[in-house]
Every structure is written in C-alpha cells, then in structure tokens.
N, C-alpha and C positions, 0 to 999 in steps of 0.2 A: 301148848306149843308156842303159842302168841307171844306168852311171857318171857318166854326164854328165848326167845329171838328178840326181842327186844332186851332185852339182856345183852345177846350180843352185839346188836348194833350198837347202845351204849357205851360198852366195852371199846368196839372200834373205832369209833369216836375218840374216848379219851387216849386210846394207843397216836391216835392222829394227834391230837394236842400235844402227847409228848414228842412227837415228832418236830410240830412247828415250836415246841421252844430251843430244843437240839438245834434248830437252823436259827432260832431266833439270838440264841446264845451265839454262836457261830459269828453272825453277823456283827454283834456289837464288840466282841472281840477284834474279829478283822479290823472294826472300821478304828476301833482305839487305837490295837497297834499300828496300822495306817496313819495315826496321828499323830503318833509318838513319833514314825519315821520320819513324816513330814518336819516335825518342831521336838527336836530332842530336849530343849529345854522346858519344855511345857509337860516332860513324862512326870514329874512330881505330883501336878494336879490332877493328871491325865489318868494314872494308873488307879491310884483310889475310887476315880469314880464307876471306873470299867468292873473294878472288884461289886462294887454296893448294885450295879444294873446286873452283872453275871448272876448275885444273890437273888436279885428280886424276879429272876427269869426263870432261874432253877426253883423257885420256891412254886412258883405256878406248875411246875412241871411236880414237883413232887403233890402237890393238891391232886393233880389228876392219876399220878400214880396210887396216893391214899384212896380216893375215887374207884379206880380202878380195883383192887381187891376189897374195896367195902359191897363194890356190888355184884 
C-alpha cells in the first residue's frame, strides 16, 4: 500500500507542476502583451521572443505530463 501511495503523491505533484506552468505560461504572455501595449513598435522583437519562452514553458509541462503516465 506504501507503494502506491506514493505513486499517488508523485502523480500529485506533477499535476501541480503542470499547474504552475499554465500560470507560468500565463504570466509571460500577460507581461509580453503588456509590452507590446506599452511600445507597439518594439512588437517585432517582442513577439518572437514571447513565442520561444511560451515553447520552453510548455515543454516543461509536457515532461511532467510524460512523467505523469510513465508512472
């Protein structure tokens, strides 16, 4: 029974990680388009890079989602 509670705590865990990328994602969106409003000429450099940080936040989140039914 140890095991397998510990199984699920694991599990609940990575449900919470994917939790805090959803808001982590969240966040750097906000704050890009926030930036773009503030300085519309600066959305050329602006949006690219909000693209490659959204990738690199969703990729964490899918690791724990891979995580999550590997165990």
């Amino acid at each position: 029974m140890e095991a397998e509670a510990m199984q699920y705590l694991a599990k609940g865990l990575m449900v919470l990680g994917m939790a805090g990328n959803a808001i982590g994602e969240g966040i750097v969106c906000a704050r890009a388009m926030e930036a773009m409003g503030r300085n519309p000429e600066a959305a050329d450099t602006i949006f690219p890079k909000m693209i490659v940080a959204c990738a690199i936040v969703e990729s964490t989140a899918i690791y724990s989602l891979v995580a999550f039914f590997v165990t």
